[in-house]
C-alpha positions, 0 to 999 in steps of 0.5 A: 500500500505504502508503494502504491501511494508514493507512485501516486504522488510522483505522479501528482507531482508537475516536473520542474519545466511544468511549473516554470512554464505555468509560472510564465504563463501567469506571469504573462498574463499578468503583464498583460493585465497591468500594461492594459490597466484592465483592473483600472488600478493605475500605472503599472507599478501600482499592480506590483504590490506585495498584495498582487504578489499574495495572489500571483504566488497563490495562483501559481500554488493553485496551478502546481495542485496546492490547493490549501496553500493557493486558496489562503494566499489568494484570500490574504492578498485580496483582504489587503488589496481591498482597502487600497484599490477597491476603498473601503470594504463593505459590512456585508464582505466582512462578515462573509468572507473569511467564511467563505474562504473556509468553505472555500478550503473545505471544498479543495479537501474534497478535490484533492482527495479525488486526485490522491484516488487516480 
């Protein structure tokens, strides 16, 4: 049994070149985002924060299969980037969304454990 799980993990597992292409590709599309102001933040220094970094990183854990990890970047990253961009947060997202985070977590528990079967 044990050898049957380390297979399957290995398996999991993206190669090296995979996740530096993935990272490329949103790096790229990042770029894309920021020289197009499609999130009319500014200039394109003001889409490079460390809060921007928070849900690239998150991204890139999402893509590699790191669905925890990815999911409470993401949401770090958007919880501080709200106040500077978006202005002040309201009531009702407040009271939701680290909630909904969770649920958020709770569902990539059981999307994960359908990759660990294969």
């Amino acid at each position: 049994m044990k050898q049957r799980d380390s297979h399957i993990e290995k398996h999991r597992e993206h190669h090296p070149r995979v996740s530096f292409g993935l990272f490329l590709i949103a790096l790229g599309l990042a770029l894309l985002v920021a020289t197009n102001d499609m999130l009319h933040l500014g200039s394109v220094k003001d889409y490079f924060t460390w809060e921007t970094a928070l849900v690239f990183i998150g991204v890139i854990l999402i893509l590699n299969l790191s669905f925890i990890p990815g999911i409470l970047m993401i949401a770090g990253g958007i919880w501080f980037m709200y106040d500077n961009h978006f202005g002040e947060m309201p009531e009702v997202v407040k009271t939701f969304y680290w909630p909904g985070v969770v649920i958020l977590i709770g569902i990539s528990f059981i999307i994960s454990s359908f990759f660990k079967r294969r």
